[in-house]
C-alpha positions as CSV (number, residue, x, y, z in Angstrom):
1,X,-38.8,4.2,-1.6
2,X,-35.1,5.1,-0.9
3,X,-33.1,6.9,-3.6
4,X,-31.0,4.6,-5.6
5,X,-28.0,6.7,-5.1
6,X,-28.3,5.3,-1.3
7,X,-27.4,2.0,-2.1
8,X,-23.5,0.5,-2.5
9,X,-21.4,-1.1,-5.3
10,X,-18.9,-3.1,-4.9
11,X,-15.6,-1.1,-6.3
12,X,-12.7,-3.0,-4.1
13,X,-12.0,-6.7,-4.9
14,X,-10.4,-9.0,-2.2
15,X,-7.2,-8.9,-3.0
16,X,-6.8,-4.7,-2.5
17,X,-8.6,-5.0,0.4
18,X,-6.5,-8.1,2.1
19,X,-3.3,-6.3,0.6
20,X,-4.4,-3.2,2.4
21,X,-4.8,-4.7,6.3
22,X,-2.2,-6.8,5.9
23,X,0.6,-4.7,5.2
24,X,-1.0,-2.5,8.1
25,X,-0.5,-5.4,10.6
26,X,3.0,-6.2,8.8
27,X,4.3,-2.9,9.3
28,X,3.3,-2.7,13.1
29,X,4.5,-5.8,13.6
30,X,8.3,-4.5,11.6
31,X,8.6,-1.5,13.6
32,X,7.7,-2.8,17.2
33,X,10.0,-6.5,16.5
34,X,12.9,-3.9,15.4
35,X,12.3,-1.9,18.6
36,X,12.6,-5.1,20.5
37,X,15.8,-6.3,19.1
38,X,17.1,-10.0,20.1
39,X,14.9,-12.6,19.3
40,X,12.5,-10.6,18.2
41,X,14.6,-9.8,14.9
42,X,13.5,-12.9,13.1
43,X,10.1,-11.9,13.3
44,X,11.4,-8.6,12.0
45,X,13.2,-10.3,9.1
46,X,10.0,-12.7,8.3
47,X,7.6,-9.6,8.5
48,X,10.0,-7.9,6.0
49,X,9.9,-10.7,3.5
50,X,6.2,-10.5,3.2
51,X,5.9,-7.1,3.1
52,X,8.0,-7.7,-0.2
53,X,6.3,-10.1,-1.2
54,X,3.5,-8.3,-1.1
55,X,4.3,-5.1,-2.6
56,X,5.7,-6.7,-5.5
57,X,2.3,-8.9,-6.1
58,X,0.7,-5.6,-5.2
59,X,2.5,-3.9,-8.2
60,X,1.7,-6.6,-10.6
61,X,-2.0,-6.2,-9.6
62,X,-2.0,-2.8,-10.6
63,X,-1.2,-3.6,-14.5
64,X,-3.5,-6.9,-14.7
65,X,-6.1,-6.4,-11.5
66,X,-9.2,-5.5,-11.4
67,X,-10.3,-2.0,-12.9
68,X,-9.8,-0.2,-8.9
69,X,-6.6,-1.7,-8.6
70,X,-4.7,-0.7,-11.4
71,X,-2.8,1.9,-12.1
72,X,-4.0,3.5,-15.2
73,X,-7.4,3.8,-13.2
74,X,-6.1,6.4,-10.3
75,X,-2.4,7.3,-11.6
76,X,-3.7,10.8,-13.4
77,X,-2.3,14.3,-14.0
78,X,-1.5,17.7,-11.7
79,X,-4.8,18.7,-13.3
80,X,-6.9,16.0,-12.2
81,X,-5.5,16.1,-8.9
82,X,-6.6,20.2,-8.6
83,X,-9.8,19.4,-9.6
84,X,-10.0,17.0,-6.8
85,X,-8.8,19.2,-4.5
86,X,-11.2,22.1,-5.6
87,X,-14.3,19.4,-5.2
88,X,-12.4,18.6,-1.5
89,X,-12.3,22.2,-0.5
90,X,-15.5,23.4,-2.0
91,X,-19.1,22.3,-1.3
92,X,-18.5,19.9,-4.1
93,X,-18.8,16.3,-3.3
94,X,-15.4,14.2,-4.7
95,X,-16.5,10.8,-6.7
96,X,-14.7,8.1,-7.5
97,X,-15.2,4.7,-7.6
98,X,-11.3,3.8,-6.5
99,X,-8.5,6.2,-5.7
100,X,-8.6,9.6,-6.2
101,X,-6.1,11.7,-8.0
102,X,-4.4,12.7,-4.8
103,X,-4.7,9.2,-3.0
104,X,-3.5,7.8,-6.1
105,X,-0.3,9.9,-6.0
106,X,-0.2,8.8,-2.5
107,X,-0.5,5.3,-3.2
108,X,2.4,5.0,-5.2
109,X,4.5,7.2,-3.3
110,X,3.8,4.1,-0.3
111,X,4.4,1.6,-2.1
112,X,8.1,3.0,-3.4
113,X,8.6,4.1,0.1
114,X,7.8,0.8,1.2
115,X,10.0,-1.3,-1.1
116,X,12.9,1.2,-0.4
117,X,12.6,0.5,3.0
118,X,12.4,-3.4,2.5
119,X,15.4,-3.3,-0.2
120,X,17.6,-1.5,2.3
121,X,16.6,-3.9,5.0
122,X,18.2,-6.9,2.6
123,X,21.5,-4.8,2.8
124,X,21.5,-4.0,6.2
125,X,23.7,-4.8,9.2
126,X,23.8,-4.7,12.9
127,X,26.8,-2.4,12.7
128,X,27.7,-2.6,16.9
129,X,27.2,-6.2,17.3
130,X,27.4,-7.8,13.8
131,X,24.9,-10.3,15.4
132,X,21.8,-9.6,13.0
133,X,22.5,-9.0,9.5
134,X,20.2,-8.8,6.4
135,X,20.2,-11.8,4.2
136,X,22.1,-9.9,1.1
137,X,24.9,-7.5,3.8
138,X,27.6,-10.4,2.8
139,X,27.4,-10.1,-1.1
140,X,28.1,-6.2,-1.2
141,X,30.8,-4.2,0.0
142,X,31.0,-2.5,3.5
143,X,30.6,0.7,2.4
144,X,27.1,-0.1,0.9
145,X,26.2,-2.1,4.1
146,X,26.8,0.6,6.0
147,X,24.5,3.5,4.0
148,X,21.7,0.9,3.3
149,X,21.9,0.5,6.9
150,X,22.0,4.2,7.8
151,X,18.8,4.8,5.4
152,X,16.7,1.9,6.7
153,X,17.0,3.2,10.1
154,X,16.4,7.1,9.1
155,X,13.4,6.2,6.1
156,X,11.4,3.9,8.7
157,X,10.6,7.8,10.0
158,X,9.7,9.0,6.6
159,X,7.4,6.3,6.0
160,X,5.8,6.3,9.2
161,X,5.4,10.7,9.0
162,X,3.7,9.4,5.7
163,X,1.4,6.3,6.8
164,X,0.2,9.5,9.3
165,X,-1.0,11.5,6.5
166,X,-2.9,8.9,4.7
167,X,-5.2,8.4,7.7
168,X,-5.4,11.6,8.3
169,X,-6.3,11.9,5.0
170,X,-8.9,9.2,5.6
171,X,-10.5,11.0,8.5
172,X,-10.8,14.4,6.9
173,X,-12.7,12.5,4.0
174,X,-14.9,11.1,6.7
175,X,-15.4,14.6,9.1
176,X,-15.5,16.8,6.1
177,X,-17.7,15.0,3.0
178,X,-18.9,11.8,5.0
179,X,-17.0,9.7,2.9
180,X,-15.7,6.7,4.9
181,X,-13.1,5.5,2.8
182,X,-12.2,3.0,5.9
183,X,-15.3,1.6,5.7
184,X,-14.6,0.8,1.8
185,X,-11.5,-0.9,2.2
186,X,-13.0,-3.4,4.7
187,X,-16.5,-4.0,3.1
188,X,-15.5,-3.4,-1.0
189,X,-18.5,-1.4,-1.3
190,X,-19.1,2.6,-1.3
191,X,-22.2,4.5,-1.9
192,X,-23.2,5.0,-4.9
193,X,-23.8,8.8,-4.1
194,X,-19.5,8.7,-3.6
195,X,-18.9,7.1,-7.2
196,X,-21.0,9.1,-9.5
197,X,-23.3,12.6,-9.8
198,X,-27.2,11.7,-9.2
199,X,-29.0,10.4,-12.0
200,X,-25.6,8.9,-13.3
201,X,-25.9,5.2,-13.6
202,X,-23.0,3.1,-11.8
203,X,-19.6,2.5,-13.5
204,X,-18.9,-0.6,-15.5
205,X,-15.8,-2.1,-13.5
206,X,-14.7,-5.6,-14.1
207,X,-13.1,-7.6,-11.5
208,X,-10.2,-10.3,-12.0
209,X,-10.5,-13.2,-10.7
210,X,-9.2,-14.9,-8.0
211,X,-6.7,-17.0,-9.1
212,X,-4.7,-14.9,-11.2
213,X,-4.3,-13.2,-7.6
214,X,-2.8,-16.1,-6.0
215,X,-1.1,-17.0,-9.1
216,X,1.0,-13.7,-8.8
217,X,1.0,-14.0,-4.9
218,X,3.2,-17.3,-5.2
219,X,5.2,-15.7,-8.1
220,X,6.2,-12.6,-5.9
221,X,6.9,-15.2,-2.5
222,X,9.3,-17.4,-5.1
223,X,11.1,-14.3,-6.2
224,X,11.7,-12.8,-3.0
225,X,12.8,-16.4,-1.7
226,X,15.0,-16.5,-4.9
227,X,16.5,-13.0,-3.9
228,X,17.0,-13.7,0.0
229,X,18.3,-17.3,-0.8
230,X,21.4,-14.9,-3.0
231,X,22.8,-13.9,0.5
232,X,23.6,-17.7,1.0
């Protein structure tokens, strides 16, 4: 009879999960439409909008989501993150049923990074041509037009040095304690050997439902059509 600690829970809902890939797909598709310039910038621009749409839902979800998905579950202290660490390091095995400490960290610091990137974007400005502008570069003065522009171009580097890390992150989790953390974000499920000690019996998460996602979806695609409609 297999050990109970073989089998999975369910610890990621649908929207995390469809948040997750899709702003992995959106983000390609951003940097390769920017490299291609011309008619490929509307593309660019749509890509942006839902990537800000979806970081704001995603930000919403992490106050009135499900127990993985919010913030108070995986946003934790220096402390927490060093035990982590000392678990990653050691022949300890790390548990968790979401994020860790230290993926938590790194979860936020994307999604600010992110929404930086998206903000400046609204701002920005072909400054050789003037042919492609961002929906809100007419309502602000040159002068900010010109740094938002400056930082969208320089931060897409930070952001992508940092996307880098988190997979790496991923794949050391994967080489080094088995954990495959990929895997979790695609099925929802992770063994319960990765959530809990032996003999422990699963966590008690509770899972919101679906429509308050796509409630808050439509609310975060009106406000960033609100916010792009400013720029006239």
């Amino acid at each position: 009879m297999a050990d109970k600690n073989d089998r999975k829970i369910r610890v990621w809902d649908l929207p995390v999960r469809l948040f997750h890939w899709a702003l992995v797909v959106l983000l390609a598709v951003s940097y390769f439409t920017a490299r291609a310039g011309g008619e490929w910038m509307k593309f660019h621009f749509w890509s942006g909008y839902t990537i800000f749409a979806l970081v704001l839902f995603r930000i919403a979800w992490g106050f009135v989501g499900s127990t993985t998905a919010r913030f108070t579950d995986f946003v934790k202290g220096p402390s927490a993150a060093i035990a982590h660490l000392r678990d990653l390091l050691g022949r300890g095995r790390p548990r968790e049923a979401g994020h860790n400490p230290v993926g938590g960290a790194m979860v936020v610091a994307l999604l600010l990074a992110v929404l930086l990137q998206v903000v400046a974007g609204l701002f920005s400005a072909d400054t050789d041509t003037g042919m492609v502008n961002g929906p809100l570069a007419l309502v602000v003065a040159d002068k900010w037009v010109e740094r938002a522009t400056a930082f969208h171009r320089f931060w897409i580097n930070v952001l992508l040095w940092m996307v880098a890390l988190h997979v790496l992150a991923a794949i050391v989790y994967l080489a080094w304690k088995r954990q495959n953390l990929i895997g979790a974000m695609i099925t929802g499920r992770k063994p319960l050997d990765d959530v809990v000690e032996p003999g422990k019996p699963a966590p008690k998460l509770v899972f919101a439902p679906g429509r308050l996602a796509v409630s808050l979806l439509l609310a975060a695609a009106a406000i960033v059509y609100f916010i792009v409609r400013a720029g006239g």
